[in-house]
VOGU-3710 file (C-alpha; in Angstrom, 3 decimals, decimal comma):
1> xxxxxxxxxx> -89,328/-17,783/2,817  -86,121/-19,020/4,912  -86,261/-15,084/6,174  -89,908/-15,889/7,951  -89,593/-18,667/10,896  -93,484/-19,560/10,388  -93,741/-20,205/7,231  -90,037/-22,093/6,868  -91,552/-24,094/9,635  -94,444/-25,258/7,611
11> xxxxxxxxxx> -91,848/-26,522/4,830  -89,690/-28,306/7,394  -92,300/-30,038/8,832  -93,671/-31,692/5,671  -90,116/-32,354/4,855  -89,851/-34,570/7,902  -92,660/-36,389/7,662  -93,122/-36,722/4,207  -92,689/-40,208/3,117  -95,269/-41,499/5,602
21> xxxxxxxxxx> -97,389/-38,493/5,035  -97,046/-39,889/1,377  -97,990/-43,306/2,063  -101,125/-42,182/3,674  -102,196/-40,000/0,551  -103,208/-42,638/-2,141  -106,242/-41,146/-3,992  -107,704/-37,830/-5,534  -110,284/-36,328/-3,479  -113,624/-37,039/-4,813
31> xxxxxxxxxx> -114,656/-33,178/-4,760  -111,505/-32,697/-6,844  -112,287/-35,733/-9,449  -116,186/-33,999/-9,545  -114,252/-30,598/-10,847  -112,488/-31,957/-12,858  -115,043/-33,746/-14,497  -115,568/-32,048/-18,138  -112,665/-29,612/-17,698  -109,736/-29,519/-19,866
41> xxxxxxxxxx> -106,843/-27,000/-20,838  -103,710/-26,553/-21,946  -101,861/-25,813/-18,497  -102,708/-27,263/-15,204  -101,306/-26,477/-12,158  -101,169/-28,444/-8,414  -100,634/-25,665/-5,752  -99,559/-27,422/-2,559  -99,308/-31,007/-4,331  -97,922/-32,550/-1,881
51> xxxxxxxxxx> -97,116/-36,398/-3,313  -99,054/-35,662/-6,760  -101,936/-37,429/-6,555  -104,188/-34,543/-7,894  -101,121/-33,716/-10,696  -101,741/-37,231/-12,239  -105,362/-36,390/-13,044  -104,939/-33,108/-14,037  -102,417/-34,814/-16,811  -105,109/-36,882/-18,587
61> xxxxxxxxxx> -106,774/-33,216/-18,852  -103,911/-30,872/-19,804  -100,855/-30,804/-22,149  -98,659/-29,617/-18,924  -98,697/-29,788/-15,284  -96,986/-27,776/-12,817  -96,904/-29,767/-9,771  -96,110/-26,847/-7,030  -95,059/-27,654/-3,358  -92,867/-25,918/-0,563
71> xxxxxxxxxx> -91,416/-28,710/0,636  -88,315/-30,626/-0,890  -89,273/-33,743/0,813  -92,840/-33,848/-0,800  -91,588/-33,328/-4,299  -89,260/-35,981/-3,597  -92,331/-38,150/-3,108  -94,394/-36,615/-5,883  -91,467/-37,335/-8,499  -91,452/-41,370/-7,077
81> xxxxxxxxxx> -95,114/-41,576/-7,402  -95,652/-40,320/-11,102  -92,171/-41,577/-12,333  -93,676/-44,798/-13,781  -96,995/-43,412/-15,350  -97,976/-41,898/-18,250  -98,153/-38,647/-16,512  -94,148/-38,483/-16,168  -93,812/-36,621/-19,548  -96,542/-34,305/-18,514
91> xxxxxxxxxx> -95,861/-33,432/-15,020  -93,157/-30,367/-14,019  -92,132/-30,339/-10,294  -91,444/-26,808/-9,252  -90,185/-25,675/-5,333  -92,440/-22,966/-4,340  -94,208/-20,485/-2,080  -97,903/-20,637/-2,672  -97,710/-16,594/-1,578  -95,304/-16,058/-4,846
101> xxxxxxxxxx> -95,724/-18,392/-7,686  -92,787/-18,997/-9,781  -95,121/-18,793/-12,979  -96,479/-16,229/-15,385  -99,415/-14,395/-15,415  -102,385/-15,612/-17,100  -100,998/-18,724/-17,950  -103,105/-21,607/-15,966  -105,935/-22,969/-17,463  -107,358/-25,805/-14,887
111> xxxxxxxxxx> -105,927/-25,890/-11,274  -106,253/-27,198/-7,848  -105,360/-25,741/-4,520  -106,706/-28,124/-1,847  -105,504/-28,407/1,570  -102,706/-25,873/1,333  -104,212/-22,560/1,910  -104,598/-23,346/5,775  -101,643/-24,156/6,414  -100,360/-20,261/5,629
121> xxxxxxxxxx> -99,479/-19,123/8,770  -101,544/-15,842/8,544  -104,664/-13,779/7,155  -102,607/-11,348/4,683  -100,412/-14,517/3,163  -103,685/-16,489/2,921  -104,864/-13,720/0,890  -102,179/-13,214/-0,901  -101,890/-16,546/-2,141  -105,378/-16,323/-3,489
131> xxxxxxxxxx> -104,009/-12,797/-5,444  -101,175/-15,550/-6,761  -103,850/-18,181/-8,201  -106,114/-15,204/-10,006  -102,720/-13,939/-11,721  -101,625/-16,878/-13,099  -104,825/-18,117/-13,657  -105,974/-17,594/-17,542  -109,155/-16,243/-18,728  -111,597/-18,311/-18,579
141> xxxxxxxxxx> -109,342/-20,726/-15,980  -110,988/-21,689/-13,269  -109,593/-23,261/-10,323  -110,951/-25,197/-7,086  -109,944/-24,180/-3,675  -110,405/-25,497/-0,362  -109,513/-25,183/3,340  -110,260/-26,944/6,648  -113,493/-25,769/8,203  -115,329/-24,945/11,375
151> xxxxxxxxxx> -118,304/-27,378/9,413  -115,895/-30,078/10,220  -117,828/-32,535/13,327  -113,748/-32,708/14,949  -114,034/-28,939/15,884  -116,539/-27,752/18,153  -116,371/-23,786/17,039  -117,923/-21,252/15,076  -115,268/-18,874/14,567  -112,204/-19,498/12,712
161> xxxxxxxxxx> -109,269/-19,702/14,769  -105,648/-20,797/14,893  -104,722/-24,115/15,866  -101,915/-26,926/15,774  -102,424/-30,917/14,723  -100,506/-33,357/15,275  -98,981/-36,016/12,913  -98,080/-39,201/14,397  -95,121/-40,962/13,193  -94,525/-44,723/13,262
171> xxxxxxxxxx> -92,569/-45,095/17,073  -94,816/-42,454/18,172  -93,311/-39,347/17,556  -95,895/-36,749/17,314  -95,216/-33,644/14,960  -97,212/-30,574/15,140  -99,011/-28,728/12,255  -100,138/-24,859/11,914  -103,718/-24,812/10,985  -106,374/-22,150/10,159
181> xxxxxxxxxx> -109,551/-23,751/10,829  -112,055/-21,504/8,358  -115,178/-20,698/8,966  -117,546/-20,388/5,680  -118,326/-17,016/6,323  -114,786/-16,207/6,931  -113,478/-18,644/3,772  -115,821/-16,215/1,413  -114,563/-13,233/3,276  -111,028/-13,747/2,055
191> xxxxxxxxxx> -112,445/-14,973/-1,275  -113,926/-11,724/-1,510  -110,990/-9,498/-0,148  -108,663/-10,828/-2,929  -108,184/-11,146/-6,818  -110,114/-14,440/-7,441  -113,502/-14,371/-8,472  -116,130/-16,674/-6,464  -118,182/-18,955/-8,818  -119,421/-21,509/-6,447
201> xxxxxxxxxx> -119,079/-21,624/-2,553  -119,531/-24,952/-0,829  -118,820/-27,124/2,384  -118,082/-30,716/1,619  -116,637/-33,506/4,159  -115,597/-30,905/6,462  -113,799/-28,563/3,961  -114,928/-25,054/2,709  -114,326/-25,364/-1,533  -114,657/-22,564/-3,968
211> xxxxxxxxxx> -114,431/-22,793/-7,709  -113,003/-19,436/-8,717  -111,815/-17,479/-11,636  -109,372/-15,569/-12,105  -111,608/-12,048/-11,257  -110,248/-9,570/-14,158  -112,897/-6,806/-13,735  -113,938/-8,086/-9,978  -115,629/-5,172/-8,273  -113,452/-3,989/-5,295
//
């Protein structure tokens, strides 16, 4: 990744803001505590988990978590938060590129991969990363995915499109973000044009979400 200026730039940007980006990043999304109602497997996995506060849920579900971030500074974070809770024994915290998972194929049971895919700097490593999830997913895994959308009321658009957002530090420094604001159509597009199998396809508080499998035997 160090070899590719846009993408090492994502990673050094949540490393410098990532304690306050932490602090700011308390609770589980409610469309992620909805999939993982009922769900349970062996191996889970947190793809982009920032400070881990989708890996702790995913530990009262699974026997092992992978907790998977670019950023050093995040992980950092993610091993404060779950150091004191009874998903410490469960959770693994692993450095890497959502575009080339450090993990086997077929191995991941229940997963999450929300608000990470957007921030891949373009289309083919956005798809890419969705060929990563279906390989590691297991059969019969199933996985929830989401991305910033042009459904959100912020964004006055109907294509998707490129963009930057800032995060403001305490003094006031501002640090820019790379964002790929999705349309739907475009979020099933890429669905479509990769290994992942589509099982449901819905906008929620602004986000595009899929729940996918891992698409062995996917038309193409």
């Amino acid at each position: 990744m160090d070899d590719d200026p846009a993408r090492a730039g994502v990673r050094d940007t949540y490393d410098w803001i990532a304690d306050h980006f932490s602090a700011t990043r308390e609770y589980a999304w409610p469309e992620v505590e909805s999939f993982l109602d009922s769900r349970d497997g062996t191996v889970g996995l947190d793809l982009g988990c920032g400070n881990g506060r989708h890996a702790e849920p995913l530990a009262d579900l699974t026997d092992r978590v992978l907790a998977v971030d670019v950023s050093r500074g995040l992980l950092r974070e993610a091993r404060e938060r779950v150091a004191d809770t009874d998903a410490s024994a469960a959770v693994r915290l692993v450095q890497g590129d959502a575009a080339s998972l450090p993990i086997r194929s077929d191995t991941v049971d229940l997963a999450v991969y929300v608000a990470t895919l957007h921030h891949l700097p373009d289309r083919d490593l956005r798809v890419t990363s969705l060929d990563e999830l279906a390989r590691v997913l297991a059969p019969g895994g199933r996985a929830l995915v989401s991305a910033w959308s042009t459904a959100h009321d912020r964004f006055d658009a109907e294509d998707g499109f490129d963009t930057t957002v800032d995060w403001t530090l305490p003094g006031g420094e501002r640090v820019p973000r790379f964002y790929h604001i999705y349309s739907p159509e475009e979020f099933r597009a890429d669905l479509d044009a990769s290994g992942v199998e589509p099982v449901e396809v819905f906008v929620s508080s602004g986000n595009c979400y899929a729940v996918v499998a891992d698409g062995e035997g996917k038309a193409t």
